[in-house]
C-alpha positions as MATLAB code, in Angstrom:
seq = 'XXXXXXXXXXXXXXXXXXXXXXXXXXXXXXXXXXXXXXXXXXXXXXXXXXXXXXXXXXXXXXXXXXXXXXXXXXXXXXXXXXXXXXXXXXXXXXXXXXXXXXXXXXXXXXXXXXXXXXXXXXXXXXXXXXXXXXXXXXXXXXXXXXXXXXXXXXXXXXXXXXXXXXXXXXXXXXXXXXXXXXXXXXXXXXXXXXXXXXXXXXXXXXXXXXXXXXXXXXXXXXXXXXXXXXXXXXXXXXXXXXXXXXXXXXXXXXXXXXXXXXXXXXX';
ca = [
     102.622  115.798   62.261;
     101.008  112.458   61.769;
     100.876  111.924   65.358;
      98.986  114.666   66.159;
      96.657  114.425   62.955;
      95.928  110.807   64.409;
      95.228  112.355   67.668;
      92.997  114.800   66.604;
      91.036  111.938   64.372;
      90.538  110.036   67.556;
      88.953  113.258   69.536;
      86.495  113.631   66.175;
      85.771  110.017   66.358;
      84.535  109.845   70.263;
      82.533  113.356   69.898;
      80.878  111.155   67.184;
      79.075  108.807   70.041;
      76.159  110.071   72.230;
      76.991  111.567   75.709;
      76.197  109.216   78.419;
      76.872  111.991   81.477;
      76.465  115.498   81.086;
      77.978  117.727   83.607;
      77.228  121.068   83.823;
      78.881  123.905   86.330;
      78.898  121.682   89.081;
      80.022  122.435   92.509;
      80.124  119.984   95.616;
      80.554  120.892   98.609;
      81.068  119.509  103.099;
      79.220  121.977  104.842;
      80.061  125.158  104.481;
      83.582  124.000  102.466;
      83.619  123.579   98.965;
      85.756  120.349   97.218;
      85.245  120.708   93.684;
      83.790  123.802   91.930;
      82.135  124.684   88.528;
      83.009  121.252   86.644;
      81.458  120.653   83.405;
      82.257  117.913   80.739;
      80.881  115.413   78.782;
      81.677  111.661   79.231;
      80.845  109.630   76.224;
      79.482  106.374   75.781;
      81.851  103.427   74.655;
      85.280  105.240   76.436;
      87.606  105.085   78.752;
      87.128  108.559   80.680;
      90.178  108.967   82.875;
      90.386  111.478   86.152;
      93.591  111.672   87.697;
      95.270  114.389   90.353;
      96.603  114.216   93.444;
      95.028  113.386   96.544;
      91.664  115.964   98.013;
      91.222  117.156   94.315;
      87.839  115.963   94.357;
      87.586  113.346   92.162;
      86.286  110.752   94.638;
      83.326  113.157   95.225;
      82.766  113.703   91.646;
      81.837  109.819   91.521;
      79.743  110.067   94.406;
      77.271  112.709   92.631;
      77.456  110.919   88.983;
      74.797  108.156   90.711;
      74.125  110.358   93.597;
      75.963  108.741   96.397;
      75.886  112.022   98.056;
      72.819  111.235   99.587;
      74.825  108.518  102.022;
      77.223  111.498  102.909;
      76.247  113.611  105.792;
      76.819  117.263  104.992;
      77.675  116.713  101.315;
      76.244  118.959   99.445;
      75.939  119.458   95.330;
      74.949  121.904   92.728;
      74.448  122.199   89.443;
      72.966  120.248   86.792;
      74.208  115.954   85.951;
      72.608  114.458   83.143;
      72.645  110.702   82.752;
      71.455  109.766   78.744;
      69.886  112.833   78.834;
      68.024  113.441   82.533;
      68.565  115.372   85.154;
      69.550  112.345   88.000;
      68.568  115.306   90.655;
      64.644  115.276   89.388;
      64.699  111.013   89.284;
      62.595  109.823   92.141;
      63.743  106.170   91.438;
      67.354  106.225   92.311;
      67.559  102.416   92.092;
      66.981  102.112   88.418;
      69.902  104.594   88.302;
      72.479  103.017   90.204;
      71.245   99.877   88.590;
      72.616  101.362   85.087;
      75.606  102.392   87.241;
      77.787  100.109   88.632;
      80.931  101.199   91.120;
      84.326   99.461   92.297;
      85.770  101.702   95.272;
      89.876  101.626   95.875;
      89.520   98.873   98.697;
      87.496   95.499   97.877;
      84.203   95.118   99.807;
      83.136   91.636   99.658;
      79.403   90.567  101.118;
      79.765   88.371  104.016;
      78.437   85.932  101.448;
      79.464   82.653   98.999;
      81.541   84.128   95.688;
      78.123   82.933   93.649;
      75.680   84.932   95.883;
      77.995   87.862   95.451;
      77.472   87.724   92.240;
      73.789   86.426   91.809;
      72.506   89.143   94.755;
      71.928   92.184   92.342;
      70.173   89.543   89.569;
      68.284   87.901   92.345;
      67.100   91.877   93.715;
      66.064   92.139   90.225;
      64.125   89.592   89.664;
      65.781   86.356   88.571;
      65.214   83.149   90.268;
      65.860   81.029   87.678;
      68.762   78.606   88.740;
      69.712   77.723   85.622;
      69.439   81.679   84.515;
      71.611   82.914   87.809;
      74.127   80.004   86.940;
      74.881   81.541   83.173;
      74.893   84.894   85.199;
      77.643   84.022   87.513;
      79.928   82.355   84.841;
      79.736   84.959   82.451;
      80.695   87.703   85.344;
      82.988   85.834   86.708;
      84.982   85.250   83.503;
      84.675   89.226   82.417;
      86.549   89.904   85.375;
      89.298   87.286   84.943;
      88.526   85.195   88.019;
      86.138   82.293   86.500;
      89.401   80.208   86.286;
      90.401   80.510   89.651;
      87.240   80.163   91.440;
      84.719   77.960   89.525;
      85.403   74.828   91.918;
      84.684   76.393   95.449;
      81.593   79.193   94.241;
      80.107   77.863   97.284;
      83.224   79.379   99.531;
      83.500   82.891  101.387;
      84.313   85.654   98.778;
      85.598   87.208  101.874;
      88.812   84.037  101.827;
      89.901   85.350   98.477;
      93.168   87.092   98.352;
      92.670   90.979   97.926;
      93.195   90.671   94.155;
      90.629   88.408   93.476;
      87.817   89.939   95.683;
      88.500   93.124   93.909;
      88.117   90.960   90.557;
      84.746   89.467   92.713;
      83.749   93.265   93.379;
      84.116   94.034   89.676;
      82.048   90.711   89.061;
      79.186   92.184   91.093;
      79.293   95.392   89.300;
      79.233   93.456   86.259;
      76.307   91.306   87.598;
      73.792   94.437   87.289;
      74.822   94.940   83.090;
      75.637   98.160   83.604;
      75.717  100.764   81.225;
      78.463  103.036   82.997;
      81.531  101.330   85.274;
      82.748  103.465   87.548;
      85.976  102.319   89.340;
      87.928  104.555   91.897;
      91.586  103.661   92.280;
      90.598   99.897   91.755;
      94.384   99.024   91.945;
      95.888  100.507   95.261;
      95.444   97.322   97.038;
      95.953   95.026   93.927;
      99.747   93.500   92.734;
     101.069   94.919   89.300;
      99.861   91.484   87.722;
      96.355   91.266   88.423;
      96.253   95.037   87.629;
      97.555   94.622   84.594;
      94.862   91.476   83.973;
      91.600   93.231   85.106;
      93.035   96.989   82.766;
      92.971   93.965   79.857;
      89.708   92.554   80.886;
      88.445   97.244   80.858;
      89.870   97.679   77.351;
      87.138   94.616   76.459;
      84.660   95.954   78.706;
      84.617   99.225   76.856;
      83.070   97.814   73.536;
      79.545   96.953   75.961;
      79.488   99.994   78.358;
      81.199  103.501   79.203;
      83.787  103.321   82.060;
      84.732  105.962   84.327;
      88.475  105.504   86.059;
      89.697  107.439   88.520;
      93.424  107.057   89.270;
      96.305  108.354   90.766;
      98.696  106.433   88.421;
      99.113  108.782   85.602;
     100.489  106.111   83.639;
      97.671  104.047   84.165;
      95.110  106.207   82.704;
      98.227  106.536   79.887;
      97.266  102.856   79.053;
      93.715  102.782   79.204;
      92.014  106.097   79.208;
      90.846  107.837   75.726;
      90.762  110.928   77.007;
      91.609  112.172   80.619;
      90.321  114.753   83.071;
      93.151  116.616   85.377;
      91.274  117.690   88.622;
      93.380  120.130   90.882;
      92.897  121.371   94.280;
      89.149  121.174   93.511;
      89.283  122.579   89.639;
      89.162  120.759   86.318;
      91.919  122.088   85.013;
      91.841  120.666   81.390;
      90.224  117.855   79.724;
      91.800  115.955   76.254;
      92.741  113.014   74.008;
      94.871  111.177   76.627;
      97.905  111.048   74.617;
      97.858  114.881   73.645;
      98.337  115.432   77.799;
     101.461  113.360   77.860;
     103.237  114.183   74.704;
     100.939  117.340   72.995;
     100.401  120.839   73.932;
      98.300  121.024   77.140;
      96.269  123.979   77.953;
      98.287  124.401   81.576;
     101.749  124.553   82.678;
     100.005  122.679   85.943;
      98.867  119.496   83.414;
     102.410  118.989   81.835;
     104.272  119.233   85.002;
     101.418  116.845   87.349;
     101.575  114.577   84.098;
     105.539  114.481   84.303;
     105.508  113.805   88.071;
     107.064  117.147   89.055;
     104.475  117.126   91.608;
     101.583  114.991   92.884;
];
């Protein structure tokens, strides 16, 4: 009884903070298929916001249309209304300034064919910083947000590209962290990461989330166990429920399909 009375305090207390994203009836679509249909939520600022199904449930595609990615994807298609602190991203004719507030880490680390420190410095430098001395704090204080200051502070003037794939995907989180962000998006940052620097960058999110709103998509239910306040469960292009994270694992659920994904029945 306390359990769930604790659980039900923590829903109260994020419906308490203002909604970042506002999705409403949403459907995207390839052509003349449709991937994810009639999707509306809220994602608040200052949480975790978990997603998790199995693979083709659309929640790649969701992330895509939060900043409007779609627009680099022939033949994708979306509908429906996405609010970002209270706009309509479809009317904004200056999509930079949104994906500036947005930053994104895809499953598979893309480094620039660039030094670690102009990986980082790029999106400061686009925006206007020349300073040296400026880019410098930049770069250190990235660096070390993503756990990889340490490791890399002597050779900043090497290829990010020679980093092992663990540390360019903590360099690719640097990057995203480079444009302050007020929404991180990261889409199964861990498939090509070991279990210990996945378990060092989810420390480094649970910080994060006091300065911005992240978004994680996983397929590790477990994972968004650990970190997520509350949790999405997209299914063969559905939402099928949305809750306090804990309340899927050990509270009621709304669907049969929830409890038995969450319990690995299936998946």
């Amino acid at each position: 009884m306390v359990a769930r009375s604790t659980q039900k305090d923590a829903q109260q207390t994020i419906e308490q903070r203002n909604i970042k994203s506002a999705v409403d009836d949403v459907t995207i679509g390839y052509g003349n298929s449709n991937v994810l249909r009639n999707v509306s939520l809220e994602i608040f600022e200052h949480e975790i916001f978990g997603i998790i199904g199995p693979a083709n449930a659309g929640k790649t595609s969701f992330l895509k249309a939060l900043n409007r990615m779609d627009i680099f994807t022939p033949g994708m298609n979306v509908s429906g209304s996405i609010k970002f602190n209270g706009r309509d991203i479809r009317k904004l004719r200056n999509l930079y300034a949104l994906r500036s507030r947005i930053g994104v880490v895809f499953p598979l680390p893309v480094g620039l064919p660039m030094t670690i420190y102009e990986n980082v410095a790029l999106a400061p430098r686009l925006s206007g910083t020349s300073n040296k001395a400026e880019l410098d704090v930049i770069v250190e204080r990235c660096l070390s947000r993503a756990a990889l200051w340490d490791e890399v502070k002597d050779r900043l003037d090497s290829l990010g590209s020679l980093l092992s794939g663990g540390q360019q995907q903590r360099l690719t989180i640097a990057r995203a962290l480079s444009q302050d962000p007020e929404v991180l998006m990261l889409d199964e940052f861990s498939i090509a990461v070991d279990p210990v620097t996945t378990m060092r960058i989810e420390d480094v999110l649970k910080e994060l989330k006091n300065e911005m709103t992240i978004i994680l998509v996983t397929n590790l239910v477990q994972q968004a166990r650990r970190l997520a306040d509350r949790t999405a469960f997209f299914l063969e292009g559905e939402c099928i429920e949305i809750g306090v994270t804990e309340d899927l694992f050990t509270g009621e659920v709304q669907d049969q399909r929830t409890r038995d994904y969450v319990d690995g029945r299936f998946g």
